[in-house]
PDBQT receptor file of N, H, CA, C and O in Angstrom, charges set to zero:
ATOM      1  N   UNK A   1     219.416  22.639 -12.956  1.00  0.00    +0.000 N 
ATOM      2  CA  UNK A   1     219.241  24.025 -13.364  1.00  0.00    +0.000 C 
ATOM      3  C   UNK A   1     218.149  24.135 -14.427  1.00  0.00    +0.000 C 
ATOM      4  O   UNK A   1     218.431  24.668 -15.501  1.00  0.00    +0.000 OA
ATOM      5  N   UNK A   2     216.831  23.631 -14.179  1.00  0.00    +0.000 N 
ATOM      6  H   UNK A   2     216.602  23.198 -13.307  1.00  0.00    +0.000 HD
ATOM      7  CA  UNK A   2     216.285  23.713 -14.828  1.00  0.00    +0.000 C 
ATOM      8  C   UNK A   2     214.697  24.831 -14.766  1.00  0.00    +0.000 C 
ATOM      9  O   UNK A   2     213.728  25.012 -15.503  1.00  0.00    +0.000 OA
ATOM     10  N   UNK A   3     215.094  25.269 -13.668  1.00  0.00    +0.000 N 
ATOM     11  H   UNK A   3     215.881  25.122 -13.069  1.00  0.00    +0.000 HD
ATOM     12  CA  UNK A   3     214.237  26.802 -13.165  1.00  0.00    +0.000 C 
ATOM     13  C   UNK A   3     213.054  26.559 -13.040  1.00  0.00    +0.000 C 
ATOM     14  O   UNK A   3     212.283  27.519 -13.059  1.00  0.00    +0.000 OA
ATOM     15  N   UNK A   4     212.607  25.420 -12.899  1.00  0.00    +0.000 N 
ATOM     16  H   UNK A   4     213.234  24.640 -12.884  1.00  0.00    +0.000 HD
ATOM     17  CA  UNK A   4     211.241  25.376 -12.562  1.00  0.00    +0.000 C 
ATOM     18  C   UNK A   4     211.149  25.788 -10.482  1.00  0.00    +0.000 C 
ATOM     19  O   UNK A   4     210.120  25.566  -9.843  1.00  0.00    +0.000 OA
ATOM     20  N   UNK A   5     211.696  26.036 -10.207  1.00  0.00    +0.000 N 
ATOM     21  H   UNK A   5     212.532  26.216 -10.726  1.00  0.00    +0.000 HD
ATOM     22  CA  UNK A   5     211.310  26.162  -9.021  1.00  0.00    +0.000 C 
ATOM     23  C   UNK A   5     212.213  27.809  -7.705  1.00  0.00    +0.000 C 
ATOM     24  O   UNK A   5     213.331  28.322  -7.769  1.00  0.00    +0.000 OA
ATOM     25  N   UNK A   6     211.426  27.990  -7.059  1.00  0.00    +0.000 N 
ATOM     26  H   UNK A   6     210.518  27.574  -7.007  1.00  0.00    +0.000 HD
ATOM     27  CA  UNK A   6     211.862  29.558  -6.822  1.00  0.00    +0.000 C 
ATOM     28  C   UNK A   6     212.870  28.949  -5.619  1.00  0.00    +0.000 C 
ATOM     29  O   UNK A   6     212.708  27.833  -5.124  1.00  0.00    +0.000 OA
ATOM     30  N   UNK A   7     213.739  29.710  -5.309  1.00  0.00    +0.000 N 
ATOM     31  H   UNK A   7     213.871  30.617  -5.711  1.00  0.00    +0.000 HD
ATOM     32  CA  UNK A   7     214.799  29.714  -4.179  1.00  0.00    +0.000 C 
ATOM     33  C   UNK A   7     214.245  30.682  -2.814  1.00  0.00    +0.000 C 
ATOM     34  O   UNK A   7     214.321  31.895  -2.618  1.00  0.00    +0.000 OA
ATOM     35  N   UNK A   8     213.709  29.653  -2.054  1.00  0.00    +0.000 N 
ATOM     36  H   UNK A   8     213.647  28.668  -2.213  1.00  0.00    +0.000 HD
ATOM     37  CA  UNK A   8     212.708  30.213  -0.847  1.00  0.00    +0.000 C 
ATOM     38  C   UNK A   8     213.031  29.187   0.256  1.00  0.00    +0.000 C 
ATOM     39  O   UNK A   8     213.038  27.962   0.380  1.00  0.00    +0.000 OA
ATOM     40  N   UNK A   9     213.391  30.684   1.270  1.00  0.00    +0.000 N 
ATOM     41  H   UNK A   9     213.385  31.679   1.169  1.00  0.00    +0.000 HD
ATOM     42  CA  UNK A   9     213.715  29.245   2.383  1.00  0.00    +0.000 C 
ATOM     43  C   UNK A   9     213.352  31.047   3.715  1.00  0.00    +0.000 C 
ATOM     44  O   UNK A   9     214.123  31.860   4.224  1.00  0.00    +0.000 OA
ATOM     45  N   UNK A  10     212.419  30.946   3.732  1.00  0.00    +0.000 N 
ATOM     46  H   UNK A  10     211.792  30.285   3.317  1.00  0.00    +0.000 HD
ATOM     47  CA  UNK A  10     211.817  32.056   4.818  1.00  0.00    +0.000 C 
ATOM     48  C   UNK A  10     212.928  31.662   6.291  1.00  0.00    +0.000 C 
ATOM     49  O   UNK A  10     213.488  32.625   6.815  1.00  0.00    +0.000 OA
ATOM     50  N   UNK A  11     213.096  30.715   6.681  1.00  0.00    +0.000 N 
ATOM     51  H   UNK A  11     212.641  29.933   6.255  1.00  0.00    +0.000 HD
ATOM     52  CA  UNK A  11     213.480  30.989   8.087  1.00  0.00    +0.000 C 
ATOM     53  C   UNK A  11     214.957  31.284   8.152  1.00  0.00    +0.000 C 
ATOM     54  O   UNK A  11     215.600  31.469   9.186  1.00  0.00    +0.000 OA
ATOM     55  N   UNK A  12     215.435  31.304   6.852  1.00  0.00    +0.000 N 
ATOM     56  H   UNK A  12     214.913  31.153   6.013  1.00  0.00    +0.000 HD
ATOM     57  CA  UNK A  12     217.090  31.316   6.916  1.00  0.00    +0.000 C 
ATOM     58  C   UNK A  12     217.456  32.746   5.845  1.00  0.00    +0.000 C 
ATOM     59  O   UNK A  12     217.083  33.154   4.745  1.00  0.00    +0.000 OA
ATOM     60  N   UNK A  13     218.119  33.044   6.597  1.00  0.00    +0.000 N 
ATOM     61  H   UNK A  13     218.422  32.712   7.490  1.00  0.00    +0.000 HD
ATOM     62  CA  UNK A  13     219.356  34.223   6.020  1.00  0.00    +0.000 C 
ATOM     63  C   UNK A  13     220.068  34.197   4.388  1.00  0.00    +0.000 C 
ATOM     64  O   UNK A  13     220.398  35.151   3.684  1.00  0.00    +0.000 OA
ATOM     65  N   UNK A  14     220.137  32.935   4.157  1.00  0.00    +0.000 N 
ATOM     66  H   UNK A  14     219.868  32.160   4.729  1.00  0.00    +0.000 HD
ATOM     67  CA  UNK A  14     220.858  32.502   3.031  1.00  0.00    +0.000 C 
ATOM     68  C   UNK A  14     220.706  31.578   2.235  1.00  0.00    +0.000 C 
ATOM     69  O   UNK A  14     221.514  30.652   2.306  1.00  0.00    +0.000 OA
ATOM     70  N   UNK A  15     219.501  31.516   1.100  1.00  0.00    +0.000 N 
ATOM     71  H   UNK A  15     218.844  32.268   1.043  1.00  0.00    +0.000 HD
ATOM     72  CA  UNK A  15     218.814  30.628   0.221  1.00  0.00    +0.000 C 
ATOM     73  C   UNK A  15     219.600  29.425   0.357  1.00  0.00    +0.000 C 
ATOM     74  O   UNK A  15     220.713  29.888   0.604  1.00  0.00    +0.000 OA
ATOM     75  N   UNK A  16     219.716  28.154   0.351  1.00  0.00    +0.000 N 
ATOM     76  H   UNK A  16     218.812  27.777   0.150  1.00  0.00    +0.000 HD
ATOM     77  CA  UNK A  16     220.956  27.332  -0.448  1.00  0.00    +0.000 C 
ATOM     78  C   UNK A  16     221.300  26.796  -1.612  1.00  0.00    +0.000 C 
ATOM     79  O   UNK A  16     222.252  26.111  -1.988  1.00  0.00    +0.000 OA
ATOM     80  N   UNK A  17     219.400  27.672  -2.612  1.00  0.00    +0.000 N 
ATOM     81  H   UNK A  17     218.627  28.228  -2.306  1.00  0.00    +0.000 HD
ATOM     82  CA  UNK A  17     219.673  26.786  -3.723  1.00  0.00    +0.000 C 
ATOM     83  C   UNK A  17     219.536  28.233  -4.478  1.00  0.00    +0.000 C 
ATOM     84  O   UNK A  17     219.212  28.078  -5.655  1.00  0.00    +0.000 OA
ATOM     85  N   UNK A  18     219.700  29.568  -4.102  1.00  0.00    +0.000 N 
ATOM     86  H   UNK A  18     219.963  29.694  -3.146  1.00  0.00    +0.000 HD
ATOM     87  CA  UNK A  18     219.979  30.732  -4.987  1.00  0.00    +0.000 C 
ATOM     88  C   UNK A  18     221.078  31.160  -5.784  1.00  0.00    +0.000 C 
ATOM     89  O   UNK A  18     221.174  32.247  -6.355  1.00  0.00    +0.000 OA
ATOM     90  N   UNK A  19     222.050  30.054  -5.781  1.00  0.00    +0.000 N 
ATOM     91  H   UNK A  19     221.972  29.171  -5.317  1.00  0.00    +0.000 HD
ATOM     92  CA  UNK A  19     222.814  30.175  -7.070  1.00  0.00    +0.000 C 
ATOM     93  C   UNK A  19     222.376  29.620  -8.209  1.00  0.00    +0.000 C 
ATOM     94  O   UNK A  19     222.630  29.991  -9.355  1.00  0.00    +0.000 OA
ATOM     95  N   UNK A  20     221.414  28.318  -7.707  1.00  0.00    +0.000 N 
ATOM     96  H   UNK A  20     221.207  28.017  -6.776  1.00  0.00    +0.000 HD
ATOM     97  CA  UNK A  20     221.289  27.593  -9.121  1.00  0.00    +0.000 C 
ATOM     98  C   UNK A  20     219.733  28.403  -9.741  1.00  0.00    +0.000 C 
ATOM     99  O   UNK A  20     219.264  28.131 -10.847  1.00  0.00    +0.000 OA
ATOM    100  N   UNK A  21     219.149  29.344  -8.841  1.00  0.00    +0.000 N 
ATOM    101  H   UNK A  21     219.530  29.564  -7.943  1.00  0.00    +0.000 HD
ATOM    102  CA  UNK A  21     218.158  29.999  -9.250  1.00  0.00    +0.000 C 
ATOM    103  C   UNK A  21     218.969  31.186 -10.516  1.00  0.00    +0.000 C 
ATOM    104  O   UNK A  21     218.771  31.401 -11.711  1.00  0.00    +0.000 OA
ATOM    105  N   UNK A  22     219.737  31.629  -9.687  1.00  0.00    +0.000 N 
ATOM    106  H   UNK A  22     219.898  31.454  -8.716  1.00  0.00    +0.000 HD
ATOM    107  CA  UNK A  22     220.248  33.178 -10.815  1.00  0.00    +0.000 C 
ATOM    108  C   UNK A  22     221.262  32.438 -11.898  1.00  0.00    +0.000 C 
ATOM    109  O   UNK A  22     221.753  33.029 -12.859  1.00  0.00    +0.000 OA
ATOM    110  N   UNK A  23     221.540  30.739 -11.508  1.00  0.00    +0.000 N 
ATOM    111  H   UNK A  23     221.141  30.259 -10.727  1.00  0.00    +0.000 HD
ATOM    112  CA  UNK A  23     221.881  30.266 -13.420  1.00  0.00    +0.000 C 
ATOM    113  C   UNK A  23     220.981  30.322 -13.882  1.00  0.00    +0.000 C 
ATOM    114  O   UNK A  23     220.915  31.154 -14.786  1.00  0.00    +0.000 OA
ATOM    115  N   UNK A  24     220.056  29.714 -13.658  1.00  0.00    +0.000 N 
ATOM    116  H   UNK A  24     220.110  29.038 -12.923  1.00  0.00    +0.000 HD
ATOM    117  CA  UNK A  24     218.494  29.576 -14.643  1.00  0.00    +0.000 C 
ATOM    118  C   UNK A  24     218.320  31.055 -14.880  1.00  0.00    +0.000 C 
ATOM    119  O   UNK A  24     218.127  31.200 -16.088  1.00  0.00    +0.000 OA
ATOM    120  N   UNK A  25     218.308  31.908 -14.423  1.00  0.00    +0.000 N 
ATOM    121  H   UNK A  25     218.465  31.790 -13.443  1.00  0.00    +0.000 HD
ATOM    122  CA  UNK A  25     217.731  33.322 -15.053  1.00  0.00    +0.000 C 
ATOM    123  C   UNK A  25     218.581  33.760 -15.861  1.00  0.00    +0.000 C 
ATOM    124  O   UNK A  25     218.156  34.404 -16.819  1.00  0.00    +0.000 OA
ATOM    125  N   UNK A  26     219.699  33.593 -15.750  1.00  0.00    +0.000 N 
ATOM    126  H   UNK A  26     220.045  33.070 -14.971  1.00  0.00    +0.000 HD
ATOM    127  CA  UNK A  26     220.807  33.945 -16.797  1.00  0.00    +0.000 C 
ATOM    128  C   UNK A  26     220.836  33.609 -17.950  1.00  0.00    +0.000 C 
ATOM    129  O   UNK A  26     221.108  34.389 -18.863  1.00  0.00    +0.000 OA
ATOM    130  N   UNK A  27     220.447  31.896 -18.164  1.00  0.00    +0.000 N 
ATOM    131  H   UNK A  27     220.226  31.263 -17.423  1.00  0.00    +0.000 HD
ATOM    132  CA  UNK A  27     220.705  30.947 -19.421  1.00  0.00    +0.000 C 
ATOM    133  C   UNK A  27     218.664  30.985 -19.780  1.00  0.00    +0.000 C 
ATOM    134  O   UNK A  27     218.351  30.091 -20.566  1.00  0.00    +0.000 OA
ATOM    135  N   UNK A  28     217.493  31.833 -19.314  1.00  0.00    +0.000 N 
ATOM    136  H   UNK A  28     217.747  32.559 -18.676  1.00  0.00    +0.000 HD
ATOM    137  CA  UNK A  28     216.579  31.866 -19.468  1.00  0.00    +0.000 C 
ATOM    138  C   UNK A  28     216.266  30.294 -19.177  1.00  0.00    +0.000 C 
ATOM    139  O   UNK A  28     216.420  29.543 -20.140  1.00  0.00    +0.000 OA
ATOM    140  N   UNK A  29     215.832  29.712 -17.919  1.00  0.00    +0.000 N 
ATOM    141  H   UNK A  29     215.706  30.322 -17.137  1.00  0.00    +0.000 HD
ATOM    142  CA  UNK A  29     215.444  28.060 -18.052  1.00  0.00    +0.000 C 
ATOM    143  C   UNK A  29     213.852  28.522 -17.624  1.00  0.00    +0.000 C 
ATOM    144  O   UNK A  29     213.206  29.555 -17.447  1.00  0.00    +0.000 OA
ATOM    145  N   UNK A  30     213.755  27.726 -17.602  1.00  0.00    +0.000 N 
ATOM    146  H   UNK A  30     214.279  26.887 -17.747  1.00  0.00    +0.000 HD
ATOM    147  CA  UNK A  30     212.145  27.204 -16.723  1.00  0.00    +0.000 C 
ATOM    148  C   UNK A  30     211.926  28.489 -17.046  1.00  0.00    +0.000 C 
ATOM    149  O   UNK A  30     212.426  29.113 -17.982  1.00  0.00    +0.000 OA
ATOM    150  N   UNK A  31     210.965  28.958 -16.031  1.00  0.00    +0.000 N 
ATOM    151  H   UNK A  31     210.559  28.451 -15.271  1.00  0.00    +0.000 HD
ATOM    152  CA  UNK A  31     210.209  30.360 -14.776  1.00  0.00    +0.000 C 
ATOM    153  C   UNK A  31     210.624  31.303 -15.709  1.00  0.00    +0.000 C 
ATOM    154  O   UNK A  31     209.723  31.851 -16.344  1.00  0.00    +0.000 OA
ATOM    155  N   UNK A  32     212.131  31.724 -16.020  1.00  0.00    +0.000 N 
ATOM    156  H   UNK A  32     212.864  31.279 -15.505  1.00  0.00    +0.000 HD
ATOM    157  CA  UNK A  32     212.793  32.431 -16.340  1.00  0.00    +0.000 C 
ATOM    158  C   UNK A  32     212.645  32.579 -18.229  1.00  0.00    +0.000 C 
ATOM    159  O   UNK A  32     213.128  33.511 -18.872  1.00  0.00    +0.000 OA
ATOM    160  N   UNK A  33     211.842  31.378 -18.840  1.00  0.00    +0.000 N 
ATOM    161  H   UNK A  33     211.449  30.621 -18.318  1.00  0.00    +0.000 HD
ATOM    162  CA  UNK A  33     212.304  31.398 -20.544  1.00  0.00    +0.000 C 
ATOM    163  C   UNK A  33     212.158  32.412 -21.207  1.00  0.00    +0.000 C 
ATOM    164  O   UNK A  33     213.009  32.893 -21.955  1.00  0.00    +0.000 OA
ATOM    165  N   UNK A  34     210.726  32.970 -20.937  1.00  0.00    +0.000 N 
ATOM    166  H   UNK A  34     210.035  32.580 -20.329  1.00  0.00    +0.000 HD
ATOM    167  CA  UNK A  34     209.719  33.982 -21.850  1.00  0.00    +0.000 C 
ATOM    168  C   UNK A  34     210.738  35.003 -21.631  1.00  0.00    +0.000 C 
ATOM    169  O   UNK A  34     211.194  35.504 -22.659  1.00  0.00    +0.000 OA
ATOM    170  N   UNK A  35     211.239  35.462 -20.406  1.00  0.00    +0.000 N 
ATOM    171  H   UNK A  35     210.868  35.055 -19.571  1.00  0.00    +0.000 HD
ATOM    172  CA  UNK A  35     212.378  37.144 -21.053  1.00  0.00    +0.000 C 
ATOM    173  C   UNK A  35     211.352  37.823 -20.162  1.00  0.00    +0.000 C 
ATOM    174  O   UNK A  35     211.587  39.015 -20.359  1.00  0.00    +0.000 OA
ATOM    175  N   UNK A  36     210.300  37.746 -19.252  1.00  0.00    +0.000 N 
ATOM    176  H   UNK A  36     210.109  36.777 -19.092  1.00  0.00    +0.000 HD
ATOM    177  CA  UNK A  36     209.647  38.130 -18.025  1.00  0.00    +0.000 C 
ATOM    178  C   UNK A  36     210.844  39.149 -17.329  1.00  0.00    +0.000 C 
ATOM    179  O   UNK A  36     211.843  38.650 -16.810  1.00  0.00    +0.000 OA
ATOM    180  N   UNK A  37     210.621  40.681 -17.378  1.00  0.00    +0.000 N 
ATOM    181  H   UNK A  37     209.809  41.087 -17.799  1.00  0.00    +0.000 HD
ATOM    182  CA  UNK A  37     211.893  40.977 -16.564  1.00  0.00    +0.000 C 
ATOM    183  C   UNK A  37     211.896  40.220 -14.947  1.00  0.00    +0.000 C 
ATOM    184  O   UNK A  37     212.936  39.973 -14.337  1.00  0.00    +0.000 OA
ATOM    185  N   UNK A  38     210.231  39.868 -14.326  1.00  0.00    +0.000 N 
ATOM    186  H   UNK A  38     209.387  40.069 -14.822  1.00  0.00    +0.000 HD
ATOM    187  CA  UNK A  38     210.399  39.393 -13.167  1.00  0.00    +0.000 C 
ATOM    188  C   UNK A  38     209.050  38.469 -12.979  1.00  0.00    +0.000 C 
ATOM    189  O   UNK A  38     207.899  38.890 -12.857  1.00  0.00    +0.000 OA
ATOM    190  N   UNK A  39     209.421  37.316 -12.986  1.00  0.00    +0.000 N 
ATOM    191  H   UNK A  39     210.355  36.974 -13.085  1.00  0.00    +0.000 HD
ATOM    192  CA  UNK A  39     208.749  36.105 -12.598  1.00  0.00    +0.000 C 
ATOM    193  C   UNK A  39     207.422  36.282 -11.837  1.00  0.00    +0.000 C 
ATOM    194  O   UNK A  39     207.820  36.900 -10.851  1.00  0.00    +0.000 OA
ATOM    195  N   UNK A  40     206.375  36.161 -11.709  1.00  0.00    +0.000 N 
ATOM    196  H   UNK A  40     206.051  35.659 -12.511  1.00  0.00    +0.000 HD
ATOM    197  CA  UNK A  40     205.482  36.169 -10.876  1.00  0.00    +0.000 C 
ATOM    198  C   UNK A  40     205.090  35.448  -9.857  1.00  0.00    +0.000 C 
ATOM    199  O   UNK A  40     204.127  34.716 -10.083  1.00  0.00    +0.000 OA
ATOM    200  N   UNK A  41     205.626  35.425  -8.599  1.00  0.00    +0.000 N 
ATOM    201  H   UNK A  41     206.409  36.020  -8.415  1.00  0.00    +0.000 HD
ATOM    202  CA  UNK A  41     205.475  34.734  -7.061  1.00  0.00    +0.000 C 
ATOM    203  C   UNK A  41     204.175  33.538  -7.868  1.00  0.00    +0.000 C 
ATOM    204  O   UNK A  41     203.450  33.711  -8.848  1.00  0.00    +0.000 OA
ATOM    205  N   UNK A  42     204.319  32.459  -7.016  1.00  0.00    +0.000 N 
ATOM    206  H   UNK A  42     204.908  32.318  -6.221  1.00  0.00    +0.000 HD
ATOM    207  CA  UNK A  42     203.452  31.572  -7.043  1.00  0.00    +0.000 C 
ATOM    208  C   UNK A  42     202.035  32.033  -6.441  1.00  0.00    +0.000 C 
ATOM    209  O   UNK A  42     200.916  32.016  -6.953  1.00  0.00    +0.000 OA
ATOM    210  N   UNK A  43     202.591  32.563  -4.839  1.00  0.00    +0.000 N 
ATOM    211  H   UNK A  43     203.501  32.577  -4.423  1.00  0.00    +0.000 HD
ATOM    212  CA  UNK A  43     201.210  32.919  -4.225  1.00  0.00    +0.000 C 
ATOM    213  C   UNK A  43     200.304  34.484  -5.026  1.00  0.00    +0.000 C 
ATOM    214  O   UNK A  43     199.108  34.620  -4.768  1.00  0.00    +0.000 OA
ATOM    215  N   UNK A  44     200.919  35.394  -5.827  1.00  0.00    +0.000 N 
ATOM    216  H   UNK A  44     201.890  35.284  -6.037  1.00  0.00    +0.000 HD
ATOM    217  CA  UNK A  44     200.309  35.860  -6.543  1.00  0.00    +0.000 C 
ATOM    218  C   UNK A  44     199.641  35.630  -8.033  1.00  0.00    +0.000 C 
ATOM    219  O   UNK A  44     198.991  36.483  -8.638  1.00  0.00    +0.000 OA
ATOM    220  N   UNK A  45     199.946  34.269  -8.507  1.00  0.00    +0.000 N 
ATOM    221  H   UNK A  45     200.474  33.576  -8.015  1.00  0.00    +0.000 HD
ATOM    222  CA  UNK A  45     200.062  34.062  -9.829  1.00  0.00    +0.000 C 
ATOM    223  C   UNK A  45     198.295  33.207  -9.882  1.00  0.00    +0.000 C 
ATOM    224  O   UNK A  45     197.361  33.306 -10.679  1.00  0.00    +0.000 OA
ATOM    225  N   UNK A  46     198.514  32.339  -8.513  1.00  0.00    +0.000 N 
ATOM    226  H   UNK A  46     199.273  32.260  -7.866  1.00  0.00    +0.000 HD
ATOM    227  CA  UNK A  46     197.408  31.916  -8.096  1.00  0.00    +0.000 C 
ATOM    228  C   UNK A  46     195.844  32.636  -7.942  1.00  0.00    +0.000 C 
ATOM    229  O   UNK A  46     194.736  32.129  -8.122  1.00  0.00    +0.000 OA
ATOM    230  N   UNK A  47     196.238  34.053  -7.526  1.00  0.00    +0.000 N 
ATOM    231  H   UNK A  47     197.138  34.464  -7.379  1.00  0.00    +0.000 HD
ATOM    232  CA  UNK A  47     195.170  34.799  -7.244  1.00  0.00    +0.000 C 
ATOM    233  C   UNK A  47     194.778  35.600  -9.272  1.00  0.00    +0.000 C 
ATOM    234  O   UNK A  47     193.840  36.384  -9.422  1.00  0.00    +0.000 OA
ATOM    235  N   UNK A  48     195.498  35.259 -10.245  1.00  0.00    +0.000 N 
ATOM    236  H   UNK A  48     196.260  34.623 -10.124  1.00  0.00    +0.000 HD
ATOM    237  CA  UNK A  48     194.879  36.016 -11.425  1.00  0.00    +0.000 C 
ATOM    238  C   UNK A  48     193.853  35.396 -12.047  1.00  0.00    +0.000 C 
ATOM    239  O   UNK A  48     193.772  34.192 -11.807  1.00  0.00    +0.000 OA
ATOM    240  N   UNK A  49     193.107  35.821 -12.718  1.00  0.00    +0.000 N 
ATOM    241  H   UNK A  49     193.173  36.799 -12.912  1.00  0.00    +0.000 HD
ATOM    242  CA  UNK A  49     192.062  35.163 -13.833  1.00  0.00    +0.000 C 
ATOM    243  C   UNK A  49     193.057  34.730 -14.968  1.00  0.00    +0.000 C 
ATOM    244  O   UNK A  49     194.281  34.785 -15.091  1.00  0.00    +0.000 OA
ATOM    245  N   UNK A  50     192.094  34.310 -15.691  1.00  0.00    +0.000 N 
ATOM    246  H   UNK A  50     191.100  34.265 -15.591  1.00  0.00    +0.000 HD
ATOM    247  CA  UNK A  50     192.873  33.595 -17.391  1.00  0.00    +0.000 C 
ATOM    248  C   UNK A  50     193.400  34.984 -18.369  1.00  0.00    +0.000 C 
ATOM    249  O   UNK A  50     194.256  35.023 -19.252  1.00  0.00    +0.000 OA
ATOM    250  N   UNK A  51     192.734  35.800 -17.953  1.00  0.00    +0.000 N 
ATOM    251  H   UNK A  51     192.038  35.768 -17.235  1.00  0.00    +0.000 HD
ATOM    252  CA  UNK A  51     193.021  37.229 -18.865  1.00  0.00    +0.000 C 
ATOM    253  C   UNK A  51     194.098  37.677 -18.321  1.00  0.00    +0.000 C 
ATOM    254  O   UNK A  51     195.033  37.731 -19.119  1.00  0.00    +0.000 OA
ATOM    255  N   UNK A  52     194.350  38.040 -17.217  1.00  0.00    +0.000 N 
ATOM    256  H   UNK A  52     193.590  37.997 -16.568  1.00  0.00    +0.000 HD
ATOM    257  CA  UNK A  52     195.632  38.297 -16.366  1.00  0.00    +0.000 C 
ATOM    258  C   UNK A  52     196.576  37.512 -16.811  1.00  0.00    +0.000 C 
ATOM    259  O   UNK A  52     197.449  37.959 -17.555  1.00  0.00    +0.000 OA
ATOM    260  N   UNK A  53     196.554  36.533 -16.518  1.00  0.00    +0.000 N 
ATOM    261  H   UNK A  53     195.845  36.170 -15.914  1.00  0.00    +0.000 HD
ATOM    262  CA  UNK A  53     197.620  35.715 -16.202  1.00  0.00    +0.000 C 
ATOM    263  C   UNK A  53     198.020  35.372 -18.299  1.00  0.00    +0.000 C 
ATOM    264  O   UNK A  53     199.154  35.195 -18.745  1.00  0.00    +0.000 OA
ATOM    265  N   UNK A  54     196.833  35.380 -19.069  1.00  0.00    +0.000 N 
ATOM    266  H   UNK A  54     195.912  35.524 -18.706  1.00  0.00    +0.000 HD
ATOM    267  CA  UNK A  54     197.543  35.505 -20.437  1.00  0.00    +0.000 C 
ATOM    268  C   UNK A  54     198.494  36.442 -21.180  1.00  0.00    +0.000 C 
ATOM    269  O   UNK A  54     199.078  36.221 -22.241  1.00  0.00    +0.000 OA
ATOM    270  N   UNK A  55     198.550  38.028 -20.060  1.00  0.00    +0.000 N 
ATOM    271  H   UNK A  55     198.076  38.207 -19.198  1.00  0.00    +0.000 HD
ATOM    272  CA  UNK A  55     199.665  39.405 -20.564  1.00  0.00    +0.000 C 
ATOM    273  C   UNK A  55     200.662  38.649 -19.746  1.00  0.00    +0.000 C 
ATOM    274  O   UNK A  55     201.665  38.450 -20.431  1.00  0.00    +0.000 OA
ATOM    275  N   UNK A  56     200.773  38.138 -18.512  1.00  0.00    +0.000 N 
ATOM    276  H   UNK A  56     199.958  38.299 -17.956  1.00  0.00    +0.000 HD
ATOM    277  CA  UNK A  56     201.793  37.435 -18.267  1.00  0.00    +0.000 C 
ATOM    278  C   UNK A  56     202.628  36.763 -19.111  1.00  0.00    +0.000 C 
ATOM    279  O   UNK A  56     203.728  37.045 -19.587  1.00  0.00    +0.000 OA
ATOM    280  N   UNK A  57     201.844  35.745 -19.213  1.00  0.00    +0.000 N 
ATOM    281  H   UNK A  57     200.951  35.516 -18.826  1.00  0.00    +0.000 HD
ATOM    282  CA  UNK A  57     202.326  34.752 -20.359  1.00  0.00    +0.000 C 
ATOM    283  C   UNK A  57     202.806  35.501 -21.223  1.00  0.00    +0.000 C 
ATOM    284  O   UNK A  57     204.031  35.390 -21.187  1.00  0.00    +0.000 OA
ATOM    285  N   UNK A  58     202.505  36.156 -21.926  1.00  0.00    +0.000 N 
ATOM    286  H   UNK A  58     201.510  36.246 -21.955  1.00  0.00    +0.000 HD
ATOM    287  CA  UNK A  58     203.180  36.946 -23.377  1.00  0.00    +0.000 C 
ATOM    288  C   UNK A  58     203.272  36.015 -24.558  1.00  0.00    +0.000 C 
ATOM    289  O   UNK A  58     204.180  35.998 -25.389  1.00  0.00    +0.000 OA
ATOM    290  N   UNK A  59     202.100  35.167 -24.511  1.00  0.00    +0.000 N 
ATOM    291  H   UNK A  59     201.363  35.181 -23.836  1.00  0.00    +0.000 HD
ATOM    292  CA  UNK A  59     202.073  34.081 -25.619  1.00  0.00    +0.000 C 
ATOM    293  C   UNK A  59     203.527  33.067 -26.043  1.00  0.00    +0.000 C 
ATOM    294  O   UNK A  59     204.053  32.774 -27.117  1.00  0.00    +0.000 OA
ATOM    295  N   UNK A  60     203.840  32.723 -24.540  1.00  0.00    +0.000 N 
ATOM    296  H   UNK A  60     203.413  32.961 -23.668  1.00  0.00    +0.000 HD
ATOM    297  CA  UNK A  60     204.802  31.580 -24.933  1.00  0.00    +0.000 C 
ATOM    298  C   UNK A  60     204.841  30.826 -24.494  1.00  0.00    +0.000 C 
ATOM    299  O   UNK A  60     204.598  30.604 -23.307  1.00  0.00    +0.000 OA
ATOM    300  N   UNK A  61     205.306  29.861 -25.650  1.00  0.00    +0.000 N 
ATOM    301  H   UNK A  61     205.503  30.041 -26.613  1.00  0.00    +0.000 HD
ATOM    302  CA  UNK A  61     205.619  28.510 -26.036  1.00  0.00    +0.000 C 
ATOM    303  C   UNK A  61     206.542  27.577 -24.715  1.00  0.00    +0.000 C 
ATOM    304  O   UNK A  61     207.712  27.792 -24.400  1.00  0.00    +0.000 OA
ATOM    305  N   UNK A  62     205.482  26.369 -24.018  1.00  0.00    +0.000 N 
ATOM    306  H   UNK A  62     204.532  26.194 -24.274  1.00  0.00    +0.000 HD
ATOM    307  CA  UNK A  62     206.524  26.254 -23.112  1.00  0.00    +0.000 C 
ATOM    308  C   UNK A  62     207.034  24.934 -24.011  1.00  0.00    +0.000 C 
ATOM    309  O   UNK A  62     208.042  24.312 -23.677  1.00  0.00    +0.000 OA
TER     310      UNK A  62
């Protein structure tokens, strides 16, 4: 439970690892620390510049 990683499983109905995703958001782990009301997809996070992606950040400390 350490939230580094998103609960994605496209061909199936029912994540298998989306419980241990919504502990990590609960106890703020990984992805989840900064208080982000919502995480930013990988495949969009990829497409920002350094200026973008620094209001993301919100200047924190990993």
């Amino acid at each position: 439970m350490r939230g580094w990683a998103w609960a994605y499983a496209p061909a199936r109905e029912r994540v298998k690892r989306e419980p241990e995703q919504l502990r990590a958001q609960a106890y703020r782990r990984g992805l989840w620390k900064c208080g982000t009301a919502e995480p930013v997809p990988p495949h969009v996070w990829r497409d920002f510049n350094k200026k973008i992606r620094r209001l993301y950040w919100g200047g924190c400390t990993w």
